[in-house]
C-alpha positions in Angstrom: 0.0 0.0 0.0 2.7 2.3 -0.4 4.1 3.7 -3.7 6.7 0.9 -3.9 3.5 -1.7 -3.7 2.2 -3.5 -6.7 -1.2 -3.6 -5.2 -4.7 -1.6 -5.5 -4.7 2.2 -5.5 -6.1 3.4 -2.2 -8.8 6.1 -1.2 -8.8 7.1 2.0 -12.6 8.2 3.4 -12.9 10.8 6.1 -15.5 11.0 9.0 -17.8 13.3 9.6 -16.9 16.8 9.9 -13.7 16.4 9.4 -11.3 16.2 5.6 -8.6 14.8 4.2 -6.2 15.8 7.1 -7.5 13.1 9.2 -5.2 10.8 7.3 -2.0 13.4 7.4 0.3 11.1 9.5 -1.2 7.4 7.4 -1.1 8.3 4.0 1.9 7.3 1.7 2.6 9.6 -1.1 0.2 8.7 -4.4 -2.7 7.4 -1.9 -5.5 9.2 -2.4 -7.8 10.9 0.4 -10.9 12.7 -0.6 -13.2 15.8 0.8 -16.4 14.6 1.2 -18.9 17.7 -0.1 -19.1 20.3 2.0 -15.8 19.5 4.0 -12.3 20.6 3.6 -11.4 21.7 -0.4 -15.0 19.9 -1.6 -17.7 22.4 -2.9 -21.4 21.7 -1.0 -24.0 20.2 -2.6 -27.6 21.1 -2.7 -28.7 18.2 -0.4 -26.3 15.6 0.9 -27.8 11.4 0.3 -25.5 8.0 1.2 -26.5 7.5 -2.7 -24.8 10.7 -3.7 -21.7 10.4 -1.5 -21.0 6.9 -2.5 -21.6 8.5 -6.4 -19.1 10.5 -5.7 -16.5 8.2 -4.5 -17.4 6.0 -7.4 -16.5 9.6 -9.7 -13.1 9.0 -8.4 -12.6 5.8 -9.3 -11.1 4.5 -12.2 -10.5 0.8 -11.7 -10.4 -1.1 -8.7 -9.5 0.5 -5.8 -8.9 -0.2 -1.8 -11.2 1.8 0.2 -10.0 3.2 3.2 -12.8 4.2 5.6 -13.3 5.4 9.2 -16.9 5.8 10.5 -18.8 7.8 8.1 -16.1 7.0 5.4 -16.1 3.2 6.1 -20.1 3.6 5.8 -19.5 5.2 2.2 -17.1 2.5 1.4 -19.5 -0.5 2.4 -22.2 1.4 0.0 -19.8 1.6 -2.7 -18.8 -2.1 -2.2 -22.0 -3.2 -2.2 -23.4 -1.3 -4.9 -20.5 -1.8 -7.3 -18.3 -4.5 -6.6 -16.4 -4.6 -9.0 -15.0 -1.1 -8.1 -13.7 -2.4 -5.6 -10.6 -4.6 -4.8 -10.3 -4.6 -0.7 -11.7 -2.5 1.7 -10.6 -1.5 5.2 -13.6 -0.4 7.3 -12.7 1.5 10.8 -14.8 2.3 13.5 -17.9 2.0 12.0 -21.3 -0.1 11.4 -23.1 -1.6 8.9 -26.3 0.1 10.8 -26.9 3.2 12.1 -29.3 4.2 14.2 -31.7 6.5 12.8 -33.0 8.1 16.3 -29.5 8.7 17.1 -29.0 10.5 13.7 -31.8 12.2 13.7 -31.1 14.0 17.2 -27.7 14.6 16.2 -28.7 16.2 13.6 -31.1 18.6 15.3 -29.0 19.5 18.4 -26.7 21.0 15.7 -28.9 22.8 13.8 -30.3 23.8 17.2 -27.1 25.1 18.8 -24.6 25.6 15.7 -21.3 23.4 15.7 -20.0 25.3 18.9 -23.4 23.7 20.8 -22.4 20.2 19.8 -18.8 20.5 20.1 -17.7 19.3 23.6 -20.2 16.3 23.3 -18.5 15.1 19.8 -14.9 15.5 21.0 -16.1 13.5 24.2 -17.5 10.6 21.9 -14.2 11.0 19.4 -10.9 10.9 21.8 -9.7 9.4 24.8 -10.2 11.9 28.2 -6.1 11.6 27.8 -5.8 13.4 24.4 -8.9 16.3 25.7 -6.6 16.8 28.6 -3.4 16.7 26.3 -2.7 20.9 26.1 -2.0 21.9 22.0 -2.8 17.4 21.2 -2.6 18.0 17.3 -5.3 15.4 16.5 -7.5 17.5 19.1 -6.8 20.7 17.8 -7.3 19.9 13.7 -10.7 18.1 14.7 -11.7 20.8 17.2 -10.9 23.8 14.8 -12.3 22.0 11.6 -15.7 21.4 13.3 -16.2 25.1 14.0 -15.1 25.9 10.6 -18.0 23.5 9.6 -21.7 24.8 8.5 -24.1 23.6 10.5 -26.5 22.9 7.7 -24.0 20.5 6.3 -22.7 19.0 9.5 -26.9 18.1 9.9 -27.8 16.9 6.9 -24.8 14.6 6.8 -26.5 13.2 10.5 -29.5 12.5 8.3 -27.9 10.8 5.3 -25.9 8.4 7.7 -29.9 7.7 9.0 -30.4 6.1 6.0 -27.1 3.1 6.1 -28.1 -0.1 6.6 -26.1 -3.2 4.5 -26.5 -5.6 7.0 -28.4 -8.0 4.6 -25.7 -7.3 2.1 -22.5 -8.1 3.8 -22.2 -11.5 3.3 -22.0 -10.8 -0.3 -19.3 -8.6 -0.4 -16.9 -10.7 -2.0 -13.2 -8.8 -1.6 -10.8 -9.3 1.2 -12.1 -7.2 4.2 -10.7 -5.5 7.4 -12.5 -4.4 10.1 -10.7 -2.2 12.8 -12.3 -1.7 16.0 -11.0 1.4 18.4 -10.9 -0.6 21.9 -11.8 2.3 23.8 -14.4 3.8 21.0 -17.6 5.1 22.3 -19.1 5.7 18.9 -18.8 1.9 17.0 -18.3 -0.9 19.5 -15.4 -3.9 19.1 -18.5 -6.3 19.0 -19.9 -4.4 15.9 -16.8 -4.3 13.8 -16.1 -8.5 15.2 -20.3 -9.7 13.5 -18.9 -7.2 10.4 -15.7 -9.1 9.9 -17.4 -12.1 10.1 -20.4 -11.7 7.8 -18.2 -10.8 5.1 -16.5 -14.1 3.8 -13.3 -12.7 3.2 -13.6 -10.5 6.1 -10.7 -10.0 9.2 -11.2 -8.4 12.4 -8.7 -6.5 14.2 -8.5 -4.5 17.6 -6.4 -0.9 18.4 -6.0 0.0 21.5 -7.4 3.8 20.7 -11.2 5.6 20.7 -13.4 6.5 17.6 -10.6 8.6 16.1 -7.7 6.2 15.2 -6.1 7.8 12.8 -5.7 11.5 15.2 -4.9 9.1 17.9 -3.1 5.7 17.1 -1.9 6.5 13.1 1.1 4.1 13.0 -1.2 1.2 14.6 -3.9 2.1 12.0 -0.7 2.5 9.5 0.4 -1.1 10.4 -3.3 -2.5 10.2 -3.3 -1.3 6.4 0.1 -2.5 6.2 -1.2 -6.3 7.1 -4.1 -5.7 5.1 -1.7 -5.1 1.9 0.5 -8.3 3.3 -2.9 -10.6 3.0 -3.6 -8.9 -0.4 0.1 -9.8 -1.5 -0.2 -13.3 0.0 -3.6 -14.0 -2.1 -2.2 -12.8 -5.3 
């Protein structure tokens, strides 16, 4: 998975709220991380859907790719990879479910348009990082996540809430048919071990692995989530 690999091209997929930087201290140069629309570089789009977000990773794709995803971006890759498999070569699916709860969702989404991003602030950076890395004075991953959530609109932020309402490829896993990882954050309060461990093992080809880290791995743990892809590429290598 690095630019000396002979494997897949990878595209790394961001969480909610956040952009490409989430993956600053992963990525190899040539792998490719995406703004979803509405975050980071991406221009907004009218309204945002699951269908149009995993449209628009699909725009990006020109043959099959590894999909790199961590909670809202490992939703977007399962939707891609079940929708068109042949897009896709692996996928590596992080902190994240193959259900969301639409309740949950649809709360999020109206505390924020209720109180702006500086109202839901505290109680997302709770749910995202270990109490060690809040108390951490100037903790990078803290800080980028912190200051690009303010920068967000709040219009967006919501209707991204409401579009992750609609995920549910529960029925579908077991025919995705691509080697699979699924990386649980031991400590994650948002996507639970036991989640990611029934993902990994309705997919045939599916793996299960555990960081000891919250909802945020890649701010938190990046050369553990680093070495997860890194095993991920071995098993790719070893099937070949």
């Amino acid at each position: 998975m690095s630019d000396t690999d002979s494997g897949p091209e990878l595209i790394f997929l961001h969480p909610i709220g956040l952009d490409q930087r989430i993956y600053a201290d992963v990525r190899r140069d040539g792998e490719l991380a995406l703004d979803f629309p509405g975050f980071g570089a991406a221009q907004a789009v009218d309204r945002v859907t699951l269908a149009g977000l995993a449209d628009y990773v699909l725009g990006h794709i020109k043959q099959p790719v590894t999909l790199v995803g961590v909670s809202l971006g490992g939703m977007v890759a399962q939707q891609v990879a079940v929708r068109e498999p042949d897009a896709v070569a692996s996928l590596v699916v992080a902190c994240s479910n193959a259900a969301s709860h639409p309740h949950t969702m649809a709360e999020r989404a109206a505390a924020t348009r209720a109180g702006g991003m500086a109202g839901v602030l505290d109680t997302t950076l709770e749910r995202w990082f270990t109490p060690e890395a809040l108390a951490t004075p100037g903790h990078p991953g803290v800080a980028y996540a912190r200051q690009r959530l303010l920068d967000d609109d709040p219009e967006v932020f919501a209707q991204y809430w409401e579009a992750m309402a609609e995920h549910d490829v529960t029925a579908q896993l077991p025919s995705i048919p691509v080697p699979a990882t699924f990386i649980a954050g031991k400590t994650d309060r948002a996507s639970s071990a036991e989640t990611l461990e029934q993902m990994a093992e309705a997919v045939p080809r599916g793996v299960f692995e555990v960081i000891d880290g919250p909802h945020m791995l890649p701010l938190e743990r990046p050369r553990e989530f680093r070495a997860a892809l890194d095993r991920h590429a071995g098993r790719l290598a070893r099937r070949q």
